[in-house]
NUKOLMAR-162876 format. One record per residue (C-alpha): residue number from 1; residue in three letters; x, y, z. Coordinates in nm, 2 decimals, decimal comma. Layout:
<dofis>
+-----+-----+--------+--------+--------+
!   n ! res !     xx !     yy !     zz !
+-----+-----+--------+--------+--------+
! NUM ! ala !      X !      Y !      Z !
...
+-----+-----+--------+--------+--------+
</dofis>
This chain:
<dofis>
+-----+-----+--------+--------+--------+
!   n ! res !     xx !     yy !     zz !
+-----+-----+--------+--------+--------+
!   1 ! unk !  -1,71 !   1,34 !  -0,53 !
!   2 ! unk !  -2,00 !   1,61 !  -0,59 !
!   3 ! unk !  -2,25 !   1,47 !  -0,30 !
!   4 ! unk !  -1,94 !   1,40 !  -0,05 !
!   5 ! unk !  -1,84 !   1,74 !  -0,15 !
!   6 ! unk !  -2,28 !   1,83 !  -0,07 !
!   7 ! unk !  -2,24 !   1,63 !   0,26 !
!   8 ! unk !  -1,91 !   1,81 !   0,39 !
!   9 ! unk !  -2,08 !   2,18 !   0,33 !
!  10 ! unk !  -1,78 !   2,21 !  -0,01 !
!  11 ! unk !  -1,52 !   2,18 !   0,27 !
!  12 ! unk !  -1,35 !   1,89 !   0,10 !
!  13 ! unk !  -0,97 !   1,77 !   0,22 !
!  14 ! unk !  -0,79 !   1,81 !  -0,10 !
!  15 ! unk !  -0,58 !   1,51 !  -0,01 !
!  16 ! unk !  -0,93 !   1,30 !   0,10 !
!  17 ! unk !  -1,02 !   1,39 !  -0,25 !
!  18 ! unk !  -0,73 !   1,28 !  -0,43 !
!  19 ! unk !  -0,73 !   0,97 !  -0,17 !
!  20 ! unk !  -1,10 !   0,84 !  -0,31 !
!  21 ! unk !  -0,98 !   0,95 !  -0,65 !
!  22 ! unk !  -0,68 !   0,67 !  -0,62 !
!  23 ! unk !  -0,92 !   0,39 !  -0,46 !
!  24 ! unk !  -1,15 !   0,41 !  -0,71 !
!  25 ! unk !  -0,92 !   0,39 !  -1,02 !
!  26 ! unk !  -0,73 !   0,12 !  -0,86 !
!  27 ! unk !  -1,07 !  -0,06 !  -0,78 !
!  28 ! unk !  -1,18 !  -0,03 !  -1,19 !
!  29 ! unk !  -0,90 !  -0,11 !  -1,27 !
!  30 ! unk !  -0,86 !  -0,46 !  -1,08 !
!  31 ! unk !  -1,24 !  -0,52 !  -1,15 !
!  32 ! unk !  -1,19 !  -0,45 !  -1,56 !
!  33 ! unk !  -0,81 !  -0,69 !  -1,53 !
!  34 ! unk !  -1,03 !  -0,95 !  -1,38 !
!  35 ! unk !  -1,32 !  -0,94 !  -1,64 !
!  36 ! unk !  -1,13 !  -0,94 !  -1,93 !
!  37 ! unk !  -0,93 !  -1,24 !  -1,82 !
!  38 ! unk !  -1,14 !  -1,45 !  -1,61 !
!  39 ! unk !  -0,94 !  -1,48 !  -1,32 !
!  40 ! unk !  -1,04 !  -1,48 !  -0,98 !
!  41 ! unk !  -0,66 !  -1,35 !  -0,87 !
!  42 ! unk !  -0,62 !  -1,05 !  -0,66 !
!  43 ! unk !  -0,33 !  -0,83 !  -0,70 !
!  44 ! unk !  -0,31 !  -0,53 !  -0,40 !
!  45 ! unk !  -0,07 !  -0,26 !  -0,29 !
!  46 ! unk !   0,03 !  -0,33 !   0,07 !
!  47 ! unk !  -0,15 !  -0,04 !   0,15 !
!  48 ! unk !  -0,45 !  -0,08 !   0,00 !
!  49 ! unk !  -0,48 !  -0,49 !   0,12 !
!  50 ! unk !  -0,43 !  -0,29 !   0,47 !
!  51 ! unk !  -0,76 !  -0,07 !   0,45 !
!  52 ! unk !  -0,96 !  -0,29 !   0,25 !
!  53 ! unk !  -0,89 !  -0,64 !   0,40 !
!  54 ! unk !  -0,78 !  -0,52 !   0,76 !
!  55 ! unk !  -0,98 !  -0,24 !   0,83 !
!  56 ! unk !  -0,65 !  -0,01 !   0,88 !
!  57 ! unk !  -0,62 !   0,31 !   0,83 !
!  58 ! unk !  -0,28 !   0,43 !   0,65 !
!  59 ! unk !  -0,26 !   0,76 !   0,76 !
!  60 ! unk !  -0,05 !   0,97 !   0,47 !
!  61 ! unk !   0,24 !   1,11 !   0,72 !
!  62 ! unk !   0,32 !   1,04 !   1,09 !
!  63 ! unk !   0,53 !   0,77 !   1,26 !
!  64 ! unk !   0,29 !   0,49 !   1,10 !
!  65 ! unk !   0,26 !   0,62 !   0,76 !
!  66 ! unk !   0,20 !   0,46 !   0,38 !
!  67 ! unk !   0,58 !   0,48 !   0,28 !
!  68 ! unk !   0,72 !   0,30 !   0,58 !
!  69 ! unk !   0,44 !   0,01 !   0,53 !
!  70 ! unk !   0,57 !  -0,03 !   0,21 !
!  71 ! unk !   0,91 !  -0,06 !   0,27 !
!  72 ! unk !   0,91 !  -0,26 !   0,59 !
!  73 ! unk !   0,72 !  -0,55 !   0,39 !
!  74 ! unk !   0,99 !  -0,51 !   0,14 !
!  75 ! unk !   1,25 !  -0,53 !   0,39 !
!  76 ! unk !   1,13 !  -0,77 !   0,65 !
!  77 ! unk !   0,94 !  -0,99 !   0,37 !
!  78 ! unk !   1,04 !  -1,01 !   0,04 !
!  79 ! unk !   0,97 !  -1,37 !  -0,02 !
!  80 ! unk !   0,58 !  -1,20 !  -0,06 !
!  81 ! unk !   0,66 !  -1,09 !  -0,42 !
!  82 ! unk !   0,84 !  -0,81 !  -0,60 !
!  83 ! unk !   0,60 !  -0,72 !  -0,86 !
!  84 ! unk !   0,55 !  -0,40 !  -0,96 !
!  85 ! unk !   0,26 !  -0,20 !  -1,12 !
!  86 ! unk !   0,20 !   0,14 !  -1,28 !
!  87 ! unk !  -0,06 !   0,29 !  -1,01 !
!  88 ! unk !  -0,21 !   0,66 !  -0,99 !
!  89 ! unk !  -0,09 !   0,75 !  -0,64 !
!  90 ! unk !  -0,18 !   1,09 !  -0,50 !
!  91 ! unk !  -0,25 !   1,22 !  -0,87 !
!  92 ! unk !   0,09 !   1,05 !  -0,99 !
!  93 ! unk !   0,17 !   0,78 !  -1,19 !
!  94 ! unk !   0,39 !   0,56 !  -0,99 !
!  95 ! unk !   0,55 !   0,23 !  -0,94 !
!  96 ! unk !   0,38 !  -0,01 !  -0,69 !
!  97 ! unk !   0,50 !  -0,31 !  -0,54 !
!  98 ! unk !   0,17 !  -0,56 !  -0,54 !
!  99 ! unk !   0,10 !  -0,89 !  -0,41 !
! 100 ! unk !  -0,08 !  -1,21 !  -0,49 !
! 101 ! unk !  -0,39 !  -1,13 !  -0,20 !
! 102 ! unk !  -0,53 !  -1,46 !  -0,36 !
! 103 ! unk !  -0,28 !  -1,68 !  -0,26 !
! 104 ! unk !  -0,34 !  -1,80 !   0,14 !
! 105 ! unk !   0,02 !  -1,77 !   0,19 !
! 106 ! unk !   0,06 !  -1,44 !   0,06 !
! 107 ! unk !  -0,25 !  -1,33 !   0,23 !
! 108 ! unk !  -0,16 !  -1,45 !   0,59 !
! 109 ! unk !   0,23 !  -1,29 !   0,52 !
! 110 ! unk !   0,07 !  -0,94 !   0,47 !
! 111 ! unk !  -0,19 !  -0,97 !   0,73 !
! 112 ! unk !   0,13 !  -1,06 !   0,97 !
! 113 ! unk !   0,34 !  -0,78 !   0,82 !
! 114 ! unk !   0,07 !  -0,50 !   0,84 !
! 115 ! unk !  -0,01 !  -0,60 !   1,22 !
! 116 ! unk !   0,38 !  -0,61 !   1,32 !
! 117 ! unk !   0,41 !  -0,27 !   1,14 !
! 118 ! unk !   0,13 !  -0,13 !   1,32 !
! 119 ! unk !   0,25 !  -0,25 !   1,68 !
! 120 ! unk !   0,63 !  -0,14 !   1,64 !
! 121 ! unk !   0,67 !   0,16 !   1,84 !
! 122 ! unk !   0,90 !   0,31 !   1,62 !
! 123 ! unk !   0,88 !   0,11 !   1,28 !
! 124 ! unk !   1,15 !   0,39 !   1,11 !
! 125 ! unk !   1,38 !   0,36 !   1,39 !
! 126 ! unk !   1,40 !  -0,03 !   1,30 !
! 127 ! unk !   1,38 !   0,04 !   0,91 !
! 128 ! unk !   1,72 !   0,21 !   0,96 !
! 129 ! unk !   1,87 !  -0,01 !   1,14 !
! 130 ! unk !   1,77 !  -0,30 !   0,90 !
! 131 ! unk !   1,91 !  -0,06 !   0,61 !
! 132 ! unk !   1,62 !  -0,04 !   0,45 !
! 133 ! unk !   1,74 !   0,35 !   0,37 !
! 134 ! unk !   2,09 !   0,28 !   0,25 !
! 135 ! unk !   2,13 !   0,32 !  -0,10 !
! 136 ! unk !   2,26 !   0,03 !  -0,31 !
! 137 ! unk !   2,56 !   0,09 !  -0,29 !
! 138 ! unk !   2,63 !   0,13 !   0,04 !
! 139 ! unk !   2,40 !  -0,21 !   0,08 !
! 140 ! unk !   2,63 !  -0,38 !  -0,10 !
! 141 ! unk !   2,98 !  -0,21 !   0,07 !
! 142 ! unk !   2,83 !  -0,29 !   0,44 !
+-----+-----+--------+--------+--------+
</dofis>
């Protein structure tokens, strides 16, 4: 963080910061699991399979933005996986969903989910008309 901090003249985007911050920890992290086990299996935030295996960018607010990617897999493809995994998030300790990136299958359904996402015009607009919003509740009334 020092020399991008050098290279942008100390004029450093607090969230940019926090942003490298996250990627890195979740990239140890991945790389120490898979070391310690042996396994060659991937496990990736919807997210973060997006910017590192697509080349998107997942901006943090707007029409397009991280929250809506997340739920819209979990909407429109659940059959991907519903594990979850403590993650630092934006200086936070959160809940992730992750998926098996390993596995073709899983692979090609988030590669198909990110590029639907990103073409929707107005991918909350169709979030809340799939109810992905509703609480449980009134999922379960409707």
């Amino acid at each position: 963080m020092e020399a991008l901090a050098e290279l942008t003249g100390e004029r450093l985007n607090p969230y940019l910061e926090q942003h490298c911050k996250d990627f890195v920890a979740n990239l140890l992290a991945q790389y120490n699991r898979q070391s310690l086990t042996g396994t060659k299996e991937k496990w990736l935030g919807v997210v973060n399979f997006a910017e590192s295996e697509l080349g998107k960018k997942v901006p943090i607010k707007g029409s397009h933005y991280r929250g809506h990617l997340g739920t819209w897999v979990r909407t429109f493809y659940p059959q991907l996986g519903d594990r979850q995994e403590t993650r630092l998030v934006n200086g936070v300790q959160q809940h992730v969903y992750v998926y098996a990136c390993h596995e073709p299958i899983v692979a090609a359904g988030l590669s198909k989910a990110v590029e639907e996402f990103f073409a929707h015009p107005s991918p909350g607009a169709a979030l809340s008309k799939a109810g992905a919003f509703a609480s449980k509740k009134e999922r379960v009334s409707v």
